[in-house]
C-alpha positions in Angstrom: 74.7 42.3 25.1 73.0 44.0 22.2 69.4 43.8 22.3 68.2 41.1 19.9 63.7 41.2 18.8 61.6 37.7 19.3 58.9 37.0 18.1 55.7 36.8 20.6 53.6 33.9 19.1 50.2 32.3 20.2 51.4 28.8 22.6 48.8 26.9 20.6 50.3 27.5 17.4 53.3 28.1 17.5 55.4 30.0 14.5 54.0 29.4 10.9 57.0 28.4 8.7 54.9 27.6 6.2 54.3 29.6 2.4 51.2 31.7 2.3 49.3 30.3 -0.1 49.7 32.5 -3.4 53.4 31.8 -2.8 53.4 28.0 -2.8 53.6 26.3 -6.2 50.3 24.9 -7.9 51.5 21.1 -7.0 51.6 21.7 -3.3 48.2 21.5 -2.5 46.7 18.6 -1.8 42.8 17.7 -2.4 40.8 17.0 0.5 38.0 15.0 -0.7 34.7 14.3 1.8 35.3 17.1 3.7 33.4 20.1 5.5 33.3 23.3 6.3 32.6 24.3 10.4 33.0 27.4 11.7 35.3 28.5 8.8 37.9 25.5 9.1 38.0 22.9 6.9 37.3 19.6 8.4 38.0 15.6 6.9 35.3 13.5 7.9 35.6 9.7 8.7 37.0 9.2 4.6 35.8 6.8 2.7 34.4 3.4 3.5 33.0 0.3 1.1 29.3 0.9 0.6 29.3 -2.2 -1.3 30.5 -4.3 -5.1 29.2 -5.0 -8.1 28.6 -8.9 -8.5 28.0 -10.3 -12.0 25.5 -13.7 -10.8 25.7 -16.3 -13.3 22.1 -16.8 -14.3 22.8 -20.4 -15.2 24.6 -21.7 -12.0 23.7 -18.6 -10.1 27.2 -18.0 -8.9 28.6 -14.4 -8.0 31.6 -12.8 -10.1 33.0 -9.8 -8.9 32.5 -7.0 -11.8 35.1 -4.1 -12.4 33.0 -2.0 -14.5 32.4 1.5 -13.3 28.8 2.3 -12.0 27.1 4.7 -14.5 24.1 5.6 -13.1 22.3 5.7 -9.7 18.8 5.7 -9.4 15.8 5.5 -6.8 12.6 3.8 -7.9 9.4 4.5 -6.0 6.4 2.0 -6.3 4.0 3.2 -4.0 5.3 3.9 -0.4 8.4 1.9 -1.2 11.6 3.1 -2.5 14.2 0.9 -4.3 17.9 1.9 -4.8 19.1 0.9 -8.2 22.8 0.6 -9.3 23.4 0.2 -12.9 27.2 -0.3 -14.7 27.0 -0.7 -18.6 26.2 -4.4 -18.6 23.7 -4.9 -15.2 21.9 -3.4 -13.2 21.6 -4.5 -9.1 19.1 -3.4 -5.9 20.3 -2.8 -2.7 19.4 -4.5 -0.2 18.4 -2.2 2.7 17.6 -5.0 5.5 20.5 -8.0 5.5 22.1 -10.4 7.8 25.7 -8.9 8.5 28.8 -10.0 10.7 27.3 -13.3 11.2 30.2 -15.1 13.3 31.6 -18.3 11.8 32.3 -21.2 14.5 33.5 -24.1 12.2 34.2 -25.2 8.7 33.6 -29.5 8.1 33.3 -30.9 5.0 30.4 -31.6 3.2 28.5 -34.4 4.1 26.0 -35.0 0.9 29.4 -33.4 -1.0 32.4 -34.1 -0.1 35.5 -32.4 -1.8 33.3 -30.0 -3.4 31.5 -28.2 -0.9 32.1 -26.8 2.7 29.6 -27.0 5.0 29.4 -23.4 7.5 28.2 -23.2 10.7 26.9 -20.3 12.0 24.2 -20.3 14.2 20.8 -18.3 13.6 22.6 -16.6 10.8 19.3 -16.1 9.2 21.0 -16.3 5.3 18.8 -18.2 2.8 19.2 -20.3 -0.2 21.3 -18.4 -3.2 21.8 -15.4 -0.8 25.2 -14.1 -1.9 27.7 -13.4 0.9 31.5 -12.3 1.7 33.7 -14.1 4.4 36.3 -12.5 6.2 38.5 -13.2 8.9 39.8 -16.5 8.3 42.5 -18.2 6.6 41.5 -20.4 4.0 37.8 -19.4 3.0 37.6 -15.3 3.0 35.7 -14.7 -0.3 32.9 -14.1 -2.0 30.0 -16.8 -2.2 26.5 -18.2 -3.0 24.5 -19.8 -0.2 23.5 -23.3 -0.4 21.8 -25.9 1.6 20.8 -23.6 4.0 19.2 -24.6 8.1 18.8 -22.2 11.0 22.6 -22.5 12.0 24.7 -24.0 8.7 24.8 -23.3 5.6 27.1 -24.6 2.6 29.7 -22.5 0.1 31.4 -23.8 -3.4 34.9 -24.3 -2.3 36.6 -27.2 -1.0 37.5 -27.9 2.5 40.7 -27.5 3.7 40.6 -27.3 7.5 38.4 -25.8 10.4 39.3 -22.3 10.8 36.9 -22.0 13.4 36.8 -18.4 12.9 35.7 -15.3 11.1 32.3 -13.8 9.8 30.4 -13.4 7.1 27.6 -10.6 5.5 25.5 -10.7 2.7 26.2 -8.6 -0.4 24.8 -4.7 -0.2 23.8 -5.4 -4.1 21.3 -7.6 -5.8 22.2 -8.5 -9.6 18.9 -8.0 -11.3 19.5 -10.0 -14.2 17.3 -12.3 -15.6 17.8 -14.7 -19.1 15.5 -13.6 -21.1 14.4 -13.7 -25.0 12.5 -11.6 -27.1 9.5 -12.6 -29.3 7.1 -11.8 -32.2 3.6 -12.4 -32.6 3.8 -14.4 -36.5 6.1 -16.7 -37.5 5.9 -19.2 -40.9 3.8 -21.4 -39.0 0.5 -21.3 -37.1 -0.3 -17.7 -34.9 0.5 -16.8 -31.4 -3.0 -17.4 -29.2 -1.5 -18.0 -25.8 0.2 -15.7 -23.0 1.6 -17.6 -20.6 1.7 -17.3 -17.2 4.3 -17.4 -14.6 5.8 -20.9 -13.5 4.8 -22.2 -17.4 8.0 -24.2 -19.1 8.1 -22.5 -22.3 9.8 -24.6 -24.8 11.8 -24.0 -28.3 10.8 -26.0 -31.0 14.0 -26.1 -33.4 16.4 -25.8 -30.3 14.9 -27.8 -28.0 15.7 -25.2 -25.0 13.4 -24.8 -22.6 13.0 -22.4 -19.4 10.7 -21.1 -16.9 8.7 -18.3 -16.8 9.1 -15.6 -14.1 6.5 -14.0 -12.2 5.6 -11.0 -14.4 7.9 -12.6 -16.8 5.6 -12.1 -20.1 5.9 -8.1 -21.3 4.4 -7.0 -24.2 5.9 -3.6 -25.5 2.3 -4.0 -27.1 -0.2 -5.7 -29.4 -2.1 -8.3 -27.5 -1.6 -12.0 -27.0 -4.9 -13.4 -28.2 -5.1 -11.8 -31.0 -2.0 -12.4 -32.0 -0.1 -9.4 -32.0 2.0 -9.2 -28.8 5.6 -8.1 -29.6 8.1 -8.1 -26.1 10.0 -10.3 -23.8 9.8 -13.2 -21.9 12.0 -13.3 -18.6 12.9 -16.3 -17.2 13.6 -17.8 -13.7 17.2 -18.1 -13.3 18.6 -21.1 -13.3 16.0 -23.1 -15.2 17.4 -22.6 -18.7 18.0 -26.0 -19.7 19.1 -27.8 -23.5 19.6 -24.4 -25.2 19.8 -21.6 -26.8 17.0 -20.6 -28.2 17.1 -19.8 -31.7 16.3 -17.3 -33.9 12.9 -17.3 -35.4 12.2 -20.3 -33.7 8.0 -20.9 -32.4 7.7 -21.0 -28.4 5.6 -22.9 -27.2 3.8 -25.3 -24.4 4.8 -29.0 -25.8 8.4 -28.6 -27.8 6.0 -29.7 -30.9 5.7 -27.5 -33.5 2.1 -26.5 -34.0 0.8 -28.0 -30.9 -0.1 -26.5 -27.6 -0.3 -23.4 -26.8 1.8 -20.8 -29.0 3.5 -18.0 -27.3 5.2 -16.4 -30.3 8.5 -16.8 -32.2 11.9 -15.5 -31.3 13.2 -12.4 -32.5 17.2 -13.9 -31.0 18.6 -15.9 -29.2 18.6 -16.2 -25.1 20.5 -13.6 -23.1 21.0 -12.4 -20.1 22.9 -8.8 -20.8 21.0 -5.5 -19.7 23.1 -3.0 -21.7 25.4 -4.3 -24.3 26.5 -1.4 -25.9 30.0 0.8 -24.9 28.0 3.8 -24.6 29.1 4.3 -20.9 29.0 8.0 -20.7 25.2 8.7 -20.0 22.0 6.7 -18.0 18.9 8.5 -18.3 15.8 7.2 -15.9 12.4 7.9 -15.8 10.0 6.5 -12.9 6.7 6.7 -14.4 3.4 5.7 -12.6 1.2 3.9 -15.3 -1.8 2.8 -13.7 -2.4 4.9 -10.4 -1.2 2.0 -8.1 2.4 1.2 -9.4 5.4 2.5 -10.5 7.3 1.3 -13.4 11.3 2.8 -13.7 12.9 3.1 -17.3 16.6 2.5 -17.5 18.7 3.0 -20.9 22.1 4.0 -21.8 21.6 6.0 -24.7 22.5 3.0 -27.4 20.8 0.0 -25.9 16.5 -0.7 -25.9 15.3 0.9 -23.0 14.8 -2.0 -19.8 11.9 -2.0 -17.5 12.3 -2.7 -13.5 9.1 -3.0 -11.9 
C-alpha cells in the first residue's frame, strides 16, 4: 500500500475547516456585541438583560403607560453627597430608583371589597410597596402587567384590573424608573388687572379665574427664572402635585390666584399658556446637553434641554 500523509492536529481542536479570515466574504462575520477581550480571546459576557422601561404616568389619574420612545440622554445629578440617575427620552424625563421592593411573591388575587368589578385586591405579605408605587407582575395567568399601587397595608395591596380568578401565584417588582413629570403652567408678573404681590407656597390651591381650574402647589413648586414676587416682577413656573388638577385648563392670560375671584386674595401672576405636563415637546431627538451646576454652595441644581425646547430644571 502506497504511503498516503495525515495530518497531525492538536486533540483539543481538532482540523480547522474554516476560511481564514481575509478569505471569507464581508457578510460572514457576525457582531459580537458586550464582549471582552482575556488573554487575547474574545469572550461574550452574560448578553443583555432588562435594566428597566420607560413609563409615561398619567399626571391626572397617575396611571403608568408603557413609552416606546428611544432614551436620548443619560445623566447623573449630584446634590451634595447624593447622586441621582436621570433618564430622559424626547417627551419625559424619569429617576431611578436605586433601593426598591423586588420579586415580592403573590399568594392570592380576591376581588375588591370597597370595589368590586373594578379593582383586584393583592396579597402579598410584607411586600413593603406603597401608595402610587408603580409595579410589573409576572408569573401568573390573568394579571402579569404593569400597574399602580393602591390601597396599600403591610401584606395587600390593590391594582386597576378586574378580577378574574385566584391565580394564587407569581411576583411582582417595582419599576427601575420614576416618571418625573409634574402638570405645570407658566406665569407672568402683570396682567390687565391688579399686580402680582404673593408667592405661594407649597400645599396652597392656586386657582384660575376665567377657567375656574384649580391645582396644588408642590413643594418647591413656585420657580422664578427671575424678577421677584413682591415686587411684582417674578416670571417662571408653577408645578403642581399630581393628581390635584381639577375643573381645568388653565387659560391663557388668565390671573392666578388664592380665591377663584378676580382681584381678590392673594395674586400669584397671570398665565403665559395653558396647563401641561410635557418636558420636551419638540422632535429634536438627536442631542441632550446637561449641566449640573451648584448654585448656592449647599445644592446642586441639573439643567436638561434638547436643543429646541426651554431648558428644564431637576433639583
Amino acid at each position: 500500500m502506497a504511503y498516503r500523509p495525515f495530518a497531525i492536529l492538536n486533540m483539543r481542536v481538532g482540523k480547522l475547516t474554516a476560511l481564514d479570515p481575509w478569505l471569507s466574504p464581508q457578510d460572514a462575520f457576525e457582531t459580537l456585541r458586550n464582549c471582552g477581550l482575556k488573554r487575547g480571546v474574545l469572550e461574550k459576557r452574560r448578553g443583555y438583560s432588562l435594566f428597566g422601561q420607560v413609563l409615561g404616568i398619567s399626571t391626572t389619574t397617575l396611571n403608568p403607560t408603557l413609552k416606546t420612545n428611544p432614551v436620548m440622554g443619560v445623566f447623573n445629578h449630584l446634590s451634595g453627597t447624593t447622586e441621582n440617575l436621570l433618564i430622559a427620552d424626547k417627551e419625559r424625563i424619569c429617576k431611578f430608583i436605586s433601593s426598591r421592593p423586588a420579586n415580592k411573591l403573590i399568594t392570592a388575587f380576591a376581588d375588591s371589597s370597597g370595589s368590586p368589578g373594578v379593582l383586584t385586591t393583592v396579597t402579598s405579605v410584607a411586600h413593603t410597596f406603597e401608595d402610587d408605587d408603580i409595579i410589573t407582575i409576572t408569573g401568573t395567568t390573568s394579571y402579569n402587567g404593569t400597574f399602580k399601587v393602591q390601597n396599600e397595608t403591610d401584606d395587600t395591596y390593590e391594582i386597576a384590573v378586574v378580577f378574574v380568578a385566584d391565580d394564587a401565584t407569581g411576583s411582582a417588582t417595582q419599576e427601575a424608573f420614576e416618571d418625573l413629570t409634574k402638570n405645570k403652567i407658566r406665569f407672568k408678573p402683570t396682567g390687565s388687572n391688579n399686580a402680582q404681590d404673593t408667592q405661594p407656597g407649597a400645599g396652597v390651591t392656586i386657582n384660575g379665574v376665567s377657567s375656574g381650574a384649580t391645582a396644588t402647589l408642590s413643594a418647591n413648586g413656585a420657580i422664578a427664572d427671575y424678577g421677584v414676587f413682591g415686587s411684582g416682577t417674578a416670571f417662571g413656573t408653577f408645578v403642581f402635585d399630581n393628581g390635584t388638577v381639577a375643573g381645568g385648563p388653565f387659560t391663557s392670560g388668565e390671573q392666578l390666584n388664592s380665591t377663584g375671584t378676580l382681584d381678590t386674595g392673594d395674586i400669584y401672576g397671570y398665565a403665559l399658556a395653558a396647563n401641561s405636563d410635557e418636558a420636551f415637546t419638540g422632535d429634536n431627538t438627536d442631542f441632550f446637553w446637561t449641566e449640573n451646576w451648584d448654585h448656592d454652595g449647599v445644592s446642586e441644581t441639573t439643567y436638561i434641554t434638547n436643543n429646541q425646547n426651554p431648558i428644564q430644571i431637576y433639583d
